[in-house]
C-alpha positions as CSV (number, residue, x, y, z in Angstrom):
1,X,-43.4,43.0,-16.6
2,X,-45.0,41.1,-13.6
3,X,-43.7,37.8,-12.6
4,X,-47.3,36.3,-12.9
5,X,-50.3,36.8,-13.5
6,X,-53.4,34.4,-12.0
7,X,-56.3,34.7,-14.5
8,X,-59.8,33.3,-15.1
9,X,-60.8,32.8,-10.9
10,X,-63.0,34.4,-8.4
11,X,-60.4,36.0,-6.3
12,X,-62.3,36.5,-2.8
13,X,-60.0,39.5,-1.6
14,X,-61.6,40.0,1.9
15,X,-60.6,43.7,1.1
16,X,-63.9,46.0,0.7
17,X,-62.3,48.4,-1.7
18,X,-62.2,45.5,-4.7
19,X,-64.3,42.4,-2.9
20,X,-64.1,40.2,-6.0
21,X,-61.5,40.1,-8.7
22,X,-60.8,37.7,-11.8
23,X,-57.3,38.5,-12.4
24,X,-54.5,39.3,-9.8
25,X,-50.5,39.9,-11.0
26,X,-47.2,39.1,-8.9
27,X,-44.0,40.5,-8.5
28,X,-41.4,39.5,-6.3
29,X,-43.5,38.1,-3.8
30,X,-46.0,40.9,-3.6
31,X,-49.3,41.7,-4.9
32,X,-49.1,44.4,-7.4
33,X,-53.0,44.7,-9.2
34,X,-56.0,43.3,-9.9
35,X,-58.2,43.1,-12.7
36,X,-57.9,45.7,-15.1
37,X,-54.5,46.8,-13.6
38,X,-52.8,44.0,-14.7
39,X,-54.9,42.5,-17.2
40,X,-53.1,44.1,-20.4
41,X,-49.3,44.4,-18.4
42,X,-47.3,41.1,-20.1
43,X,-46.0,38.0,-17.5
44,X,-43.0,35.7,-18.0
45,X,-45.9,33.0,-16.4
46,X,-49.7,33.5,-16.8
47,X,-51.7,30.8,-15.1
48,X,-55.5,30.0,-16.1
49,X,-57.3,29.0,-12.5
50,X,-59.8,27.5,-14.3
51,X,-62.3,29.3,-12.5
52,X,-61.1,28.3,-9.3
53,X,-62.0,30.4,-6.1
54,X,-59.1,31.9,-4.2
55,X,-58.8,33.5,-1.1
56,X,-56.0,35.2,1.1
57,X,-53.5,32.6,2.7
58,X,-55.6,31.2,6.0
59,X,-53.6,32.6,9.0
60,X,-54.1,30.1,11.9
61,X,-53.4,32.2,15.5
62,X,-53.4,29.6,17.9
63,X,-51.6,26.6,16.6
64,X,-48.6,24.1,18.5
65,X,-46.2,22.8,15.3
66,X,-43.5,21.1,17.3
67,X,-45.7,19.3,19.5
68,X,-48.3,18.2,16.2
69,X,-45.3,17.0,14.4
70,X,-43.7,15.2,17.4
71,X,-47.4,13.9,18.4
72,X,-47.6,12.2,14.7
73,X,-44.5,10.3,15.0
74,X,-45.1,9.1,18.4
75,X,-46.9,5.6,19.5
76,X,-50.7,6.6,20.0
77,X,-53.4,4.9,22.0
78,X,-56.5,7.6,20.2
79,X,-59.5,5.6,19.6
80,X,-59.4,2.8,22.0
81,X,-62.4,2.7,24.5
82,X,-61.5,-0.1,26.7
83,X,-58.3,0.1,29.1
84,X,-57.4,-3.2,28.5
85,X,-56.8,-1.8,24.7
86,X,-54.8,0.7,25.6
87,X,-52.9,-1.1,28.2
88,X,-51.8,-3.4,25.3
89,X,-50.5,-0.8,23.2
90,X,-48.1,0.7,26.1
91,X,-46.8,-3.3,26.7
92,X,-46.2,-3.3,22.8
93,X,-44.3,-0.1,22.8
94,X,-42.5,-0.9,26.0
95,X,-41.1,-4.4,24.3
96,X,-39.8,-2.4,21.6
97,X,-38.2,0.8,23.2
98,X,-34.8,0.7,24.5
99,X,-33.4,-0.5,27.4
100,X,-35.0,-0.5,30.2
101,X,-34.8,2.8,32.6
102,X,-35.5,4.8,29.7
103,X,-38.5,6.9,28.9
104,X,-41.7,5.6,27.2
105,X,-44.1,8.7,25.4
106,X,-47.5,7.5,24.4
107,X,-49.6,9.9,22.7
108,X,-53.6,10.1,21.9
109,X,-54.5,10.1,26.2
110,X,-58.0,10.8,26.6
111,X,-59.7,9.3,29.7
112,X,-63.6,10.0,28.1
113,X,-63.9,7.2,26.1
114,X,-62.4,4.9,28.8
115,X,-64.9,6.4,31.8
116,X,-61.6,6.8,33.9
117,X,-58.4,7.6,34.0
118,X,-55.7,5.1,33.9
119,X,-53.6,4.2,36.6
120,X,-49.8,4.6,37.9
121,X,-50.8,1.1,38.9
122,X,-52.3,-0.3,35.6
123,X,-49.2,1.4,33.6
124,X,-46.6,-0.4,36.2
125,X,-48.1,-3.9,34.9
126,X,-46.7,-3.3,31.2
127,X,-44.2,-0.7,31.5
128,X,-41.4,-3.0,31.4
129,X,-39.0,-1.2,33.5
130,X,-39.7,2.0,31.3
131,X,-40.5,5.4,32.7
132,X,-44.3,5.8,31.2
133,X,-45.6,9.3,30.5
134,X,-49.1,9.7,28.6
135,X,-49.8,12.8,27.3
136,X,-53.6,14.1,27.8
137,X,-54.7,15.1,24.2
138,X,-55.6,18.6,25.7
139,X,-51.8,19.1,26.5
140,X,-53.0,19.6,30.3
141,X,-52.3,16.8,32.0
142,X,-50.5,13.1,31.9
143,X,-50.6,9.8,33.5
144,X,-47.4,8.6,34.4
145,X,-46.8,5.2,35.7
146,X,-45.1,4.9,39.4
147,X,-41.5,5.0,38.0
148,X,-42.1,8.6,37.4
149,X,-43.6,9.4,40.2
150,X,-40.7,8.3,42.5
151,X,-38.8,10.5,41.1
152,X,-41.0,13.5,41.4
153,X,-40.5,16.4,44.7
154,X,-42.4,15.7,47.8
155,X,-45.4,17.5,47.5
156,X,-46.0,17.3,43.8
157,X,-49.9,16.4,43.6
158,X,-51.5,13.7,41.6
159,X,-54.4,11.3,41.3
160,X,-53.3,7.8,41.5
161,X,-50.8,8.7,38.6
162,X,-52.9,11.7,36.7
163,X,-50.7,14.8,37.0
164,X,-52.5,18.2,35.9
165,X,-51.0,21.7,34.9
166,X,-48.1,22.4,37.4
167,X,-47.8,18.8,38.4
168,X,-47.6,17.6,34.8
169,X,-44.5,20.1,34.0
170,X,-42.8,18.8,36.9
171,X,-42.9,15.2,35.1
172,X,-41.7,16.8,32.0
173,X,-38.7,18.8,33.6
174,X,-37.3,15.5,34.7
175,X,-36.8,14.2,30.9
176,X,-33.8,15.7,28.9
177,X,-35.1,18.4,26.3
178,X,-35.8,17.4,22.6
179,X,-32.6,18.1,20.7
180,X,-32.9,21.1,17.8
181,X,-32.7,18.8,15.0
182,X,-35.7,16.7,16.3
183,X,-37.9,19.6,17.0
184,X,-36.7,21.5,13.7
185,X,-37.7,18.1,11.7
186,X,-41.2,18.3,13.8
187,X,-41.6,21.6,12.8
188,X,-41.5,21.2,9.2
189,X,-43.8,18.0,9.9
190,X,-46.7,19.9,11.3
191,X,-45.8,23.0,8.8
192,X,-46.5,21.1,5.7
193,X,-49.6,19.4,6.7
194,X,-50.9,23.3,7.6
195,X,-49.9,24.5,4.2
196,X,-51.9,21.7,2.8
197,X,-54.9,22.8,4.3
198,X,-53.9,26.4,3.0
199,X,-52.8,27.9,5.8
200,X,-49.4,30.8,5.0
201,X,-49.4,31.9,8.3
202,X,-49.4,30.9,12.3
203,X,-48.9,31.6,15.6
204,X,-46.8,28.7,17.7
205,X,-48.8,29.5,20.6
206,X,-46.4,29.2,23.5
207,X,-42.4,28.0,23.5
208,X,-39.9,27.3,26.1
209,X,-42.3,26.7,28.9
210,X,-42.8,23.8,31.3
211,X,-46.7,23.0,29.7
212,X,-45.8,23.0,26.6
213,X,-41.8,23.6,25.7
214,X,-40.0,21.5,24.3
215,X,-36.5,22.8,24.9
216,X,-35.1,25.9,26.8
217,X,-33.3,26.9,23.4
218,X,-36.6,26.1,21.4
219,X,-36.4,29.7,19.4
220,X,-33.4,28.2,17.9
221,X,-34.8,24.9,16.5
222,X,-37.2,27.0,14.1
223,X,-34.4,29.1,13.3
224,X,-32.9,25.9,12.5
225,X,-36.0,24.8,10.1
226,X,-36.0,28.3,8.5
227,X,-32.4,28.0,7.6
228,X,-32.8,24.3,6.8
229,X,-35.9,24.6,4.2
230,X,-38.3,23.1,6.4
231,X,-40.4,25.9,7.2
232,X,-42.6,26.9,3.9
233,X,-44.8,29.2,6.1
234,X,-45.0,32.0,8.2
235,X,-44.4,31.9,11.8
236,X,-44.7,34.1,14.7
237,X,-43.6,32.3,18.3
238,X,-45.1,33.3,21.7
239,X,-42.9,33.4,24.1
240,X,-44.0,31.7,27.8
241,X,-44.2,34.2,30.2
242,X,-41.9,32.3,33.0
243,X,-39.3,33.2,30.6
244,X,-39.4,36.5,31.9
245,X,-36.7,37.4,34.8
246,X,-35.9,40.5,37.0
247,X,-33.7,43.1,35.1
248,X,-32.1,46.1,36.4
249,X,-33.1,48.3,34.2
250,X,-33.5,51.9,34.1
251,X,-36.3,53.3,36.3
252,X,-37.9,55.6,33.4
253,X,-38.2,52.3,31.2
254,X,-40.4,51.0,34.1
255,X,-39.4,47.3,32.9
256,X,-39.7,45.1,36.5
257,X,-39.2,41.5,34.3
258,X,-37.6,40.9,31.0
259,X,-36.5,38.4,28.4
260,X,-33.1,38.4,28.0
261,X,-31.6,41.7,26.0
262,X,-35.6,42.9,26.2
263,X,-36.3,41.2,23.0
264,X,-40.1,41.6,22.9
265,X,-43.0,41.4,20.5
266,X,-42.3,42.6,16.5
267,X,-38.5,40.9,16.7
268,X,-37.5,38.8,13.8
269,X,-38.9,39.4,9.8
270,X,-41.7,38.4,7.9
271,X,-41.1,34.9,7.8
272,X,-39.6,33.9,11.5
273,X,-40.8,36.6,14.7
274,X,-41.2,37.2,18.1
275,X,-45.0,37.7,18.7
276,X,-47.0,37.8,21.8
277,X,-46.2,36.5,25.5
278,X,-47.7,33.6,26.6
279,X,-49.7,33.2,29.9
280,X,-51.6,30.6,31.2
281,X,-54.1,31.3,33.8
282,X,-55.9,27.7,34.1
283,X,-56.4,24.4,32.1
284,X,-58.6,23.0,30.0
285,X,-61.8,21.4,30.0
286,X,-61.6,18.0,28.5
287,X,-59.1,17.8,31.8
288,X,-61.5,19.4,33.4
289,X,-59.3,21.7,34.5
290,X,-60.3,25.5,33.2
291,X,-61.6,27.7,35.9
292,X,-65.3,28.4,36.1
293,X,-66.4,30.5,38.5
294,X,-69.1,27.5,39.5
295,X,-68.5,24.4,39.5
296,X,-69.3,21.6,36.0
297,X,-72.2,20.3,35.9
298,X,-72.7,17.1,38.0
299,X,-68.9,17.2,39.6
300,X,-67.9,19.0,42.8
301,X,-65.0,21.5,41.6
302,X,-64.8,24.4,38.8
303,X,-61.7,24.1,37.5
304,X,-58.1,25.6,38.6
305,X,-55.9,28.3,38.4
306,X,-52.4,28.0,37.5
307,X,-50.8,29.5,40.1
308,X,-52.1,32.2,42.9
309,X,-54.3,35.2,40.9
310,X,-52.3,37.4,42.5
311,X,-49.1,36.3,40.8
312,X,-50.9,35.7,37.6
313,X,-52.1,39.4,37.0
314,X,-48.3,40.2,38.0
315,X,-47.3,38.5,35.6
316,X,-49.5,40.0,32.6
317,X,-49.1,43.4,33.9
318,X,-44.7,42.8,34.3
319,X,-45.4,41.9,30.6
320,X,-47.4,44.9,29.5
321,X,-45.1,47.2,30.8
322,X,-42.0,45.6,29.0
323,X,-43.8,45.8,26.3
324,X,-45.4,42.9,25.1
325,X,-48.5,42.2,23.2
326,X,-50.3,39.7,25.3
327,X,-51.7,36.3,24.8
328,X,-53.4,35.1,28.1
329,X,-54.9,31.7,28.1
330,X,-58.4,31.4,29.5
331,X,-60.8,29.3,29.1
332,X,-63.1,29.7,32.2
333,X,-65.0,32.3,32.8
334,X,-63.2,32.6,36.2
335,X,-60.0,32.8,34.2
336,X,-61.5,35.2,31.8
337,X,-62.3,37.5,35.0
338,X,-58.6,37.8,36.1
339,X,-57.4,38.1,32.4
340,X,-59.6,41.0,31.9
341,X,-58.8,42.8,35.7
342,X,-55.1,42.4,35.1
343,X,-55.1,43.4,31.4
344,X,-57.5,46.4,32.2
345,X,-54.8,47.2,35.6
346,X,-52.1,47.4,33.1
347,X,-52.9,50.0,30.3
348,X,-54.3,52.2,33.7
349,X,-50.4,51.7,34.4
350,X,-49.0,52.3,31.2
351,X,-51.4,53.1,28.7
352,X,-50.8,51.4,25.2
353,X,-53.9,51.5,23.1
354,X,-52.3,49.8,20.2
355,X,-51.1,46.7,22.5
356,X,-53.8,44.1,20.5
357,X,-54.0,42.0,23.6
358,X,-55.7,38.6,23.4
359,X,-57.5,36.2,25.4
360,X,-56.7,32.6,24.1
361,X,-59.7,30.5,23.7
362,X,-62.0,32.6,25.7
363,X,-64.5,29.1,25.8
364,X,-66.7,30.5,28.5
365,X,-67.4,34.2,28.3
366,X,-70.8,35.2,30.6
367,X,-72.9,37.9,29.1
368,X,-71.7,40.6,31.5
369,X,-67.4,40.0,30.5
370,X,-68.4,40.9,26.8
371,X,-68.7,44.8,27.6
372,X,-65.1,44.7,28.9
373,X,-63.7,42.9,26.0
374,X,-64.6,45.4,24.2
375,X,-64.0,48.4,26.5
376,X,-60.3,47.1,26.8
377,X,-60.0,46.7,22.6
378,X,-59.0,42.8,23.6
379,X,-59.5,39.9,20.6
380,X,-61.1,36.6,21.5
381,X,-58.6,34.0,19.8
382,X,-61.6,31.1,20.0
383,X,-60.8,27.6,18.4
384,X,-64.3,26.4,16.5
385,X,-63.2,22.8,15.6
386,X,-63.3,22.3,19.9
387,X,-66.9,22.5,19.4
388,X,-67.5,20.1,16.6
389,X,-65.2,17.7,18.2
390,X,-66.2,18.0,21.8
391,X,-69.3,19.8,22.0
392,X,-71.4,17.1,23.6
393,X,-69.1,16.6,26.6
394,X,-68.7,20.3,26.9
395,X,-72.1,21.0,26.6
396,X,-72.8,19.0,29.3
397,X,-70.2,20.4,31.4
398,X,-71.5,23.6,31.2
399,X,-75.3,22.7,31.6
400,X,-78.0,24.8,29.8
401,X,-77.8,27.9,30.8
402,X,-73.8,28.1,30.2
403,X,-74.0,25.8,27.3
404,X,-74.7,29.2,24.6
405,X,-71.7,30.9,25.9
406,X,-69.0,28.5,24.6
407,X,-66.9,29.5,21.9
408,X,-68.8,32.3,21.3
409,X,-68.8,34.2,17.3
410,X,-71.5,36.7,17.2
411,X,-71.8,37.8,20.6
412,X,-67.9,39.0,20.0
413,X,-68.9,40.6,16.7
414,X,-72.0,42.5,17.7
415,X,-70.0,44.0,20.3
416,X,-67.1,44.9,18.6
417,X,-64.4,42.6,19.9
418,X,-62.2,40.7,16.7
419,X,-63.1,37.5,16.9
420,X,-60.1,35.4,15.2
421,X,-60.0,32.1,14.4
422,X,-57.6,29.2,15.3
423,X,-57.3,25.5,15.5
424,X,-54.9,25.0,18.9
425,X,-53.3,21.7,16.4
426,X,-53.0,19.1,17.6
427,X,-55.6,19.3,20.1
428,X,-57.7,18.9,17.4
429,X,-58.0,19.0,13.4
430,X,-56.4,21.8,12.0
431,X,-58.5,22.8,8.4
432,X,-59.9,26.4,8.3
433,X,-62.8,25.1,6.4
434,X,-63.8,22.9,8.6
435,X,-64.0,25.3,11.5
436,X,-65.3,28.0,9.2
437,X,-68.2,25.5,8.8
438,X,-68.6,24.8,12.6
439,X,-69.0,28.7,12.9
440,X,-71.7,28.9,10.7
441,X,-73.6,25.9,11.8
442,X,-72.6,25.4,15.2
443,X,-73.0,21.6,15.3
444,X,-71.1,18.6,16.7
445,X,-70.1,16.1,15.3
446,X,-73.2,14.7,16.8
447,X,-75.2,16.8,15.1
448,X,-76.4,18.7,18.4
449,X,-76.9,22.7,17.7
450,X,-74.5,24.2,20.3
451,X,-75.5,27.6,20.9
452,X,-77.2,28.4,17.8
453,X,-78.0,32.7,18.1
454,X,-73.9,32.5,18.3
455,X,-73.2,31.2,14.6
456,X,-72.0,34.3,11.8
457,X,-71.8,34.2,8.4
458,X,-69.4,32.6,6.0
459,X,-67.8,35.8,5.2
460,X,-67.6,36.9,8.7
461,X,-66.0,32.8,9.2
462,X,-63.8,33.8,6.3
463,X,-62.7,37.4,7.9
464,X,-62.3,35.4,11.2
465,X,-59.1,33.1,9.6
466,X,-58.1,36.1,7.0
467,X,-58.4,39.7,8.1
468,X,-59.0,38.8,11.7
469,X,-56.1,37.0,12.2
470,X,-53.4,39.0,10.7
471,X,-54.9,41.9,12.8
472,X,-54.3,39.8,16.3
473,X,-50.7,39.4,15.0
474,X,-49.7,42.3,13.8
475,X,-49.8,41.6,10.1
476,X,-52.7,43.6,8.8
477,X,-50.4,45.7,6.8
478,X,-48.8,42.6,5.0
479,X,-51.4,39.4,5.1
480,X,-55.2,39.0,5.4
481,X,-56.4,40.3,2.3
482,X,-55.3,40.2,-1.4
483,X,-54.9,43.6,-1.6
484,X,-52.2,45.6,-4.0
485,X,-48.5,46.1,-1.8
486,X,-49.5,42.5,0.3
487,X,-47.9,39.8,0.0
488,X,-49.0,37.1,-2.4
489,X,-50.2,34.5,-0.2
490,X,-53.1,32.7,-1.2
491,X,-54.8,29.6,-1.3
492,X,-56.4,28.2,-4.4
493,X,-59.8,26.1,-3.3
494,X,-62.0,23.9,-5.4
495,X,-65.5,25.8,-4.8
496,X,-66.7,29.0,-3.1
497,X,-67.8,28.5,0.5
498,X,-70.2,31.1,-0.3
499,X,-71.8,29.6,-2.8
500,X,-71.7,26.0,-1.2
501,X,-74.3,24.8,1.3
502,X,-72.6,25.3,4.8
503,X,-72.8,21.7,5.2
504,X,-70.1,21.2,2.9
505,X,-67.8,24.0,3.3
506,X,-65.5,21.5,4.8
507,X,-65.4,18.9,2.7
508,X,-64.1,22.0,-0.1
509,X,-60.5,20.8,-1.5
510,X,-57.8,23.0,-1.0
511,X,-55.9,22.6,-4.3
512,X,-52.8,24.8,-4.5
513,X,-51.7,27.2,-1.2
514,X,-49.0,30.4,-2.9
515,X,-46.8,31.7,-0.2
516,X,-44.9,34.6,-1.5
517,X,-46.0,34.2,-5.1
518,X,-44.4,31.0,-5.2
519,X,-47.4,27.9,-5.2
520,X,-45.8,25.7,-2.3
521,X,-47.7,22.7,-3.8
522,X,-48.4,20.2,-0.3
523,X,-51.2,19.2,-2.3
524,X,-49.2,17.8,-5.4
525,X,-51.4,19.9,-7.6
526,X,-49.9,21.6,-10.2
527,X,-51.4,25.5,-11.2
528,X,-51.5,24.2,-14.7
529,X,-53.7,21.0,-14.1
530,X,-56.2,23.0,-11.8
531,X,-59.2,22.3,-14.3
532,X,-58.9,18.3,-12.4
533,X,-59.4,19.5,-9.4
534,X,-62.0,22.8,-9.0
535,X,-65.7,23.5,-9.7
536,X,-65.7,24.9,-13.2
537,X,-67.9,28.2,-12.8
């Protein structure tokens, strides 16, 4: 007897054995038919979709949950375009924090609007004795007022209070870590607004690190909201690769640097694991701070490294040989240059053709880098929704001739290299469906055609947040596909983006997301009252 049976829908499998289904039965969490093969078996609970259209659980690769839930419940200055605005919001917040001498964390920091940054100066006239610290919404830099910056180490570079990168983590190292309660209760935050845009599965791209850590035992706090009930998806944590120490281990194991115990990638279960290791080899670019190898259009630098290239590709090939699938953040195609030389370095080490490696947003590739993307079996972990949200300013970064190469979709396809989808939340919305429609249409919000020979289909959009991503993390034999022996995870939507014009793919409701069998309901829908709430076909 199966557990339950969903009937009457147009199950979208993303498996090309059985593409399309109308009837898929569940037992213990597991997928165990379609169609035919369970039509006639009985079910304690048989559901009628209505005609709904359902897909595999979205998996989103690239995502940050502790900082999108602590981002929601902080003060925010997002929107305001003059500085006079946002300078009253920080007085505000400052008359209500504690006393003074304490810190003061403003969210929604983005100098584009305002046609400057702020000033240590400007934040010293309201910060009411308070520490200020403004958070750049790229997560790569910060204006702190000059509080902060007494306290900093000779040396520590800034910009009349804007720290980048390296400078920025040296603010945040001077504020006591989050507490494992408040990150597990962020956690679940950011978790249950990703179910309800039907994500089952994510990548927490990057903990314990100085950019964007939150804690030095930040593993714990979503063991905590596992063991708590506030986790109702699947994650997989990247580690931050300054984790890693010097071990003495045994010459044959050919280990130079370590996590403690040599956990590594594949550690944990189906619900909470270890996945890649995180390294950061520049910024970003609404800081203006990825590394090109020429410089933006109409300023006088391209970009920065994190740290000397020579350490960098140390530290990617230290982590290949202890193991690790790798996650290297680059956005530049500079960056993208020494992420491909040290990744290709490494498997001529040690070879390990079954590693997966990734390249985190890969927002600049040139022509001649896609060849070695896909000589070196690498995945390009691109976020779409950067381009709706941004694409003017980053199109004029770039200039025309570079302006096609961001955030590339089917140059990665056509030659071969996975091209898996992600939203990098908070930075910017997190909905699947919206960036699936992004990578068909490639417009801004705007409505400025970014790049056009570079949009894909919708089922290639589809296979990008499905397939694609369970692949770059390892899941492929569990997630991606409604496939028999999967798990049931799935995500119940109100119309068929295939069937849709691509101009409303996004606007598609998600109405019920299934993690494990079990319909999670963020939504408030309820399987039985579907009928309300989908496209009757």
């Amino acid at each position: 007897m199966l557990r339950t049976r969903l009937t009457n829908a147009r199950f979208l499998t993303m498996d090309p054995d059985h593409p399309v289904a109308h009837d898929l039965g569940i037992w213990r969490g597991r997928i165990v038919g379609l169609d035919e093969a369970v039509t006639s078996l009985p079910a304690r609970e048989v559901i009628d979709l209505q005609g709904a259209t359902v897909l595999p659980g979205f998996v989103d690769a690239h995502v940050h949950l502790a900082w999108t839930g602590l981002k929601a419940d902080a003060v925010s200055i997002a929107g305001r375009t003059r500085i006079e605005d946002v300078l009253a919001v920080v007085a505000r917040a400052a008359d209500r924090a504690g006393p003074p001498g304490g810190w003061l964390s403003i969210a929604g920091y983005d100098q584009r609007p305002l046609g400057r940054h702020l000033t240590a100066a400007e934040l010293d006239t309201v910060s009411a004795g308070r520490k200020v610290f403004l958070l750049h919404d790229s997560g790569h830099g910060c204006v702190v007022n000059s509080a902060v910056l007494d306290l900093l180490p000779a040396g520590i570079p800034h910009e009349n209070g804007f720290l980048a990168e390296g400078a920025m983590g040296a603010a945040r190292a001077l504020r006591l870590p989050y507490s494992q309660r408040e990150l597990a209760e962020a956690i679940g935050h950011a978790a249950r607004t990703a179910l309800s845009q039907g994500v089952t599965a994510c990548a927490e791209a990057g903990i314990g690190g100085a950019l964007f850590g939150h804690s030095p035992v930040e593993l714990g706090a979503y063991q905590l909201a596992r063991e708590e009930g506030l986790l109702p998806l699947r994650v997989q944590l990247m580690v931050a690769a300054e984790r890693l120490g010097p071990v003495a281990a045994h010459r044959d194991d050919g280990i130079p640097r370590a996590l403690d115990l040599g956990l590594r990638t594949g550690f944990g279960d189906d619900r909470l694991s270890v996945g890649a290791l995180k390294v950061y080899t520049d910024g970003g670019m609404m800081a203006r701070t990825a590394a090109l190898s020429r410089p933006y259009e109409g300023l006088d630098h391209a970009g920065q490294l994190q740290d000397d290239p020579g350490v960098l590709a140390d530290t990617i090939v230290a982590g290949h040989l202890a193991g690790w699938q790798l996650a290297v953040h680059a956005i530049g195609d500079r960056a993208a240059d020494l992420a491909l030389d040290a990744l290709e370095r490494a498997q001529r080490l040690r070879p390990r053709p079954g590693a997966r490696h990734r390249v985190e947003h890969a927002g600049l590739i040139r022509p001649d880098q896609l060849p070695r993307f896909a000589r070196l079996g690498v995945s390009a972990v691109v976020q779409p929704a950067f381009l709706r949200h941004f694409g003017d300013d980053y199109a004029a970064l770039m200039g025309a001739e570079r302006a096609p190469w961001l955030y590339r979709g089917r140059a990665f396809l056509d030659h071969g290299i996975p091209l898996v989808g992600s939203s990098d939340r908070p930075v910017t919305d997190g909905s699947p469906l919206r960036a699936v429609q992004f990578m068909v249409e490639r417009t801004s919000g705007s409505g400025r055609v970014i790049g056009p020979d570079e949009g894909v289909t919708v089922d290639e959009a589809l296979r990008a947040y499905t397939v694609a991503g369970a692949f770059a993390c390892h899941w492929e034999d569990t997630l991606g596909s409604l496939t028999p022996g999967k798990a049931a995870d799935l995500v119940v939507l109100g119309d068929d983006p295939r069937r849709v014009d691509p101009s409303r793919i996004g606007d598609i409701e998600v109405v019920a997301t299934y993690v494990d069998g079990g319909e999670a309901g963020p939504t408030g829908a309820s399987p039985t009252g579907l009928e309300s709430k989908v496209r009757l076909t």
